[in-house]
N, C-alpha and C positions, 0 to 999 in steps of 0.2 A: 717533180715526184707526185704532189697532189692531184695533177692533169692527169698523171696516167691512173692515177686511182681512181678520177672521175668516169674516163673512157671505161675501165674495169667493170666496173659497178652500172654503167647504162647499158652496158653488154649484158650484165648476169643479169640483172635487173627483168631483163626479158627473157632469157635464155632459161633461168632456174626458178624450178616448180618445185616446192613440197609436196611434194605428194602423199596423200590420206590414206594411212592406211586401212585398206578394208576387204582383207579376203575373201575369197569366197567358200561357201561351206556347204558340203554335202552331208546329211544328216540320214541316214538309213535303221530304220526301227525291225525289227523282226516282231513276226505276230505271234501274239503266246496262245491262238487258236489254230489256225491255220500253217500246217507243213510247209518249210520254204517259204513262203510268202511275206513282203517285205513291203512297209510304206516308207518313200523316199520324200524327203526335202530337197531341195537344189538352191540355193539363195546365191546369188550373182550380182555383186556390186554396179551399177545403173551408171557409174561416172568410169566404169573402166572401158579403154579406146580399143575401138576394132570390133567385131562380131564376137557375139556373145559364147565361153565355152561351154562346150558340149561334153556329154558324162555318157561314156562308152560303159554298157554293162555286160559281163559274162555271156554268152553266148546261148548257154543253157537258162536263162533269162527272159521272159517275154513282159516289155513295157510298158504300161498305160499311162503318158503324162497328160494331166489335166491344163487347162489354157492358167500360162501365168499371170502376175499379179505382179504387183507395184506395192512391197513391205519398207516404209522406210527408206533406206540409203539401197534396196536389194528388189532385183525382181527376182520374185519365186516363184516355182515350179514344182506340185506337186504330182508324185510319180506312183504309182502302183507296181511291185513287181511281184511275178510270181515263176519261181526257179525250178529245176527240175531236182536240183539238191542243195544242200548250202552252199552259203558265198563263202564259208572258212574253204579256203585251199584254192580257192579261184583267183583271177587278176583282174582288175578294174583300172580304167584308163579316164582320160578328161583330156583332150584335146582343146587347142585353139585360143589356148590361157595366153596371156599379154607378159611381156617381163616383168612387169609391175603388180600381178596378182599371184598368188600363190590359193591355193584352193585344200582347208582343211578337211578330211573324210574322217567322217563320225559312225562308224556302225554299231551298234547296240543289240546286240543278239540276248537270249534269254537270260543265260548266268553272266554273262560278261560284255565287255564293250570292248572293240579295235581302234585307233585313231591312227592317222597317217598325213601326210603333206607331203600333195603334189605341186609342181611349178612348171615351166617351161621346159626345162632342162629333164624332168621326171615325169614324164606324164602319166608313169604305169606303176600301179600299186598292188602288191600283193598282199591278197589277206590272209593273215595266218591260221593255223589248224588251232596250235594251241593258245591258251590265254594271255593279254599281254597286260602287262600289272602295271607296268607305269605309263599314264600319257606322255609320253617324250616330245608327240609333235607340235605340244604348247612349246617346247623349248625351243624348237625349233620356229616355230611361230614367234616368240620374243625376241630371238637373232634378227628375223626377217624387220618384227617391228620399227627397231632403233638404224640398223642399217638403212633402212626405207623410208625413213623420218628425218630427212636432212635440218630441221627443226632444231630435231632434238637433239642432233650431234653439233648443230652451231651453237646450241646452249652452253653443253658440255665447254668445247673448247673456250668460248668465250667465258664462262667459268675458270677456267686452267688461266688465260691467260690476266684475269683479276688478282691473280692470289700467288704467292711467293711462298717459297719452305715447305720441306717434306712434310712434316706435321698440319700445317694449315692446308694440304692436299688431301692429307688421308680423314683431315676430320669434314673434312668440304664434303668430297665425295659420299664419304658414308653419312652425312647428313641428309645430302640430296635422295641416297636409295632407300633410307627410313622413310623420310616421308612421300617419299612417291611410291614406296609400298603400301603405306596406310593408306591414301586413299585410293590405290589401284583395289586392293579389297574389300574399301568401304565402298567405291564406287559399284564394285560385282553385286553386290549384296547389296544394291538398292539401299544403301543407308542415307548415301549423298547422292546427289548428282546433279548438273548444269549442261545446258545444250553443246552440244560437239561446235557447234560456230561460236561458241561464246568462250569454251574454252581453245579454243584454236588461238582465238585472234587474242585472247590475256598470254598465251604462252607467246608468240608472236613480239607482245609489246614485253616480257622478259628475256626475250633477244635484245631489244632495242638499249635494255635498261640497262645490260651489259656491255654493251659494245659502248656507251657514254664511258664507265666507269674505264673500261680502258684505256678512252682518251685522253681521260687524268692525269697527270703529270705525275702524280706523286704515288698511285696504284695501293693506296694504304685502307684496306677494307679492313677494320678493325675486328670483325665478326661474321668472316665472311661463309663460316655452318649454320649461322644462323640465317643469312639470306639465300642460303644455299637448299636450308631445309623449308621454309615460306613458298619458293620456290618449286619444288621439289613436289609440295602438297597438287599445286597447281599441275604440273607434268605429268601426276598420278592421275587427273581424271583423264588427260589424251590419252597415255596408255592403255584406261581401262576402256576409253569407245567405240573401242574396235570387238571387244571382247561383250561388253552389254548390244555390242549391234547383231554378231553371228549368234552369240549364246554357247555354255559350257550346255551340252547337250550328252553331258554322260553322268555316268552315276559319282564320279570321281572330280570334286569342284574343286577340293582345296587341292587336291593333287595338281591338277591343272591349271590353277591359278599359280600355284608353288612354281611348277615347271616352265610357267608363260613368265614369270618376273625373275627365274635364274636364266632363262635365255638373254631375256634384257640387259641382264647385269654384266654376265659376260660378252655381250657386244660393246657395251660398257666401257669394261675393264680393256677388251682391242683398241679401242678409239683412242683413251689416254695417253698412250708413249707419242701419240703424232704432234697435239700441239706443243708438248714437254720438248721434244727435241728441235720441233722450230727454234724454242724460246732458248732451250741452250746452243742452236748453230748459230742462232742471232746475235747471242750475249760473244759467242767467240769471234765472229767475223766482226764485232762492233756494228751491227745492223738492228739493235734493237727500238730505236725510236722509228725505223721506218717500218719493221713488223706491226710497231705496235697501231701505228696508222693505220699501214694496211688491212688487219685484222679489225680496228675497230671502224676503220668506213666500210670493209666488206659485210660485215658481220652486222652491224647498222644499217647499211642499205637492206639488206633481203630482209632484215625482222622487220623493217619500216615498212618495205614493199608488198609482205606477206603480209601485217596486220589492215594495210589498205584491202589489201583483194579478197580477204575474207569478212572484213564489217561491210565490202559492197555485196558478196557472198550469202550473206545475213539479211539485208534490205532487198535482196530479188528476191 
């Protein structure tokens, strides 16, 4: 059993990437001088694979992009446009996005702001006539987050599979989304912060620290909301990296820090029924000691793997 678990693990070992999340974001400003006329951002993440996408604008539209630049994790592109009428009621496209990026649109007009997310699957966005009051596409942008953070969903499970009884689930869980709310909005708000390589590779070594406890024979975490919520503090600054790299770029912060941390919670909430009923098909087929193997060399091997390749990550 353990050989096959070793071949397992030198397979995914090479095979499975976490991958960082880090969208990219179109920022479009309206000029409170000038008719129609609109300065654009463009910021495109530098580690996403294939040629870079491109931001198709209305046709009534004529573009002046300036030579990009090198911001951080983002090459950006700034853009001039000047329309023949508004962009409300028009459609905007972004082609040649990767499966892996998803691409936020920020537009800001005089009274109000529009926001929307496109991806692969969506390349074309329509902007609406009238006002749209809630950013939804942080919510959507949070799903994207945790789904696209295999990370953070090996955390998860390898949490679940620590901790025994309904009650020691539901206080775990909701330990872990306190504190990784607190500092996902202390992190926004420039109250804390630590480099994205430094918290990569700490979240990384709390894979590792979990998949040990697994191994334990006896699985008897006394306090396990308390490790849950320590924890938790730390996952808050990944989630908030992504969001201090593009910027809330609308008048509506809490709104969309609100909306970016209930998308989280709910991809959240999908993920928990999967390792639960491992652990209950395991307990009925009598297969629980070799779950729990497998789960903790799996889950072991990639936290191990991913904290090497990002402290070398860190030194280049």
């Amino acid at each position: 059993m353990k050989k096959i678990i070793y071949l397992y693990l030198l397979f995914f070992a090479f095979e499975t990437q976490s991958h960082e999340f880090n969208p990219a974001h179109l920022v479009i400003n309206e000029s409170k001088v000038e008719a129609f006329s609109y300065d654009a951002t463009w910021m495109y993440p530098l580690k996403n694979i294939g040629k870079r996408a491109e931001v198709i604008f209305p046709e009534n539209c004529l573009s002046s992009p300036e030579k990009p630049y090198i911001q951080g994790k983002y090459l950006v592109e700034k853009i001039k446009l000047n329309c023949a009428q508004s962009l409300k009621g028009s459609t905007l496209s972004i082609i040649n996005l990767s499966v892996l990026t998803d691409a936020l649109v920020t537009i800001n007009f005089k009274n109000d702001t529009f926001e929307g997310l496109v991806n692969l699957q969506k390349t074309e966005i329509n902007i609406p006539v009238q006002k749209q009051y809630y950013p939804t596409s942080y919510l959507n942008l949070g799903v994207s987050h945790l789904f696209d953070g295999l990370d953070h969903i090996l955390f998860i499970f390898g949490l679940l599979f620590c901790i025994s009884g309904f009650i020691n689930i539901i206080k775990t869980i909701t330990a872990f989304t306190i504190a990784h709310s607190i500092t996902l909005g202390l992190s926004v708000f420039n109250i804390i912060s630590l480099p994205q390589g430094t918290v990569e590779a700490l979240i990384a070594l709390t894979i590792v620290y979990l998949a040990l406890e697994i191994g334990r024979s006896d699985l008897k975490i006394k306090t396990p909301w308390m490790m849950a919520f320590g924890f938790g503090l730390l996952h808050g600054l990944g989630f908030a990296s992504a969001l201090v790299d593009i910027g809330i770029s609308n008048n509506q912060m809490l709104l969309s820090l609100l909306f970016f941390n209930i998308g989280i919670e709910l991809a959240q909430i999908a993920l928990i029924p999967i390792p639960l009923f491992l652990i209950y098909l395991s307990k009925r087929l009598y297969l629980s000691n070799h779950l729990k193997i497998l789960a903790s060399y799996s889950i072991g091997g990639m936290g191990f793997y991913w904290f090497i390749d990002r402290v070398i990550g860190m030194i280049q």
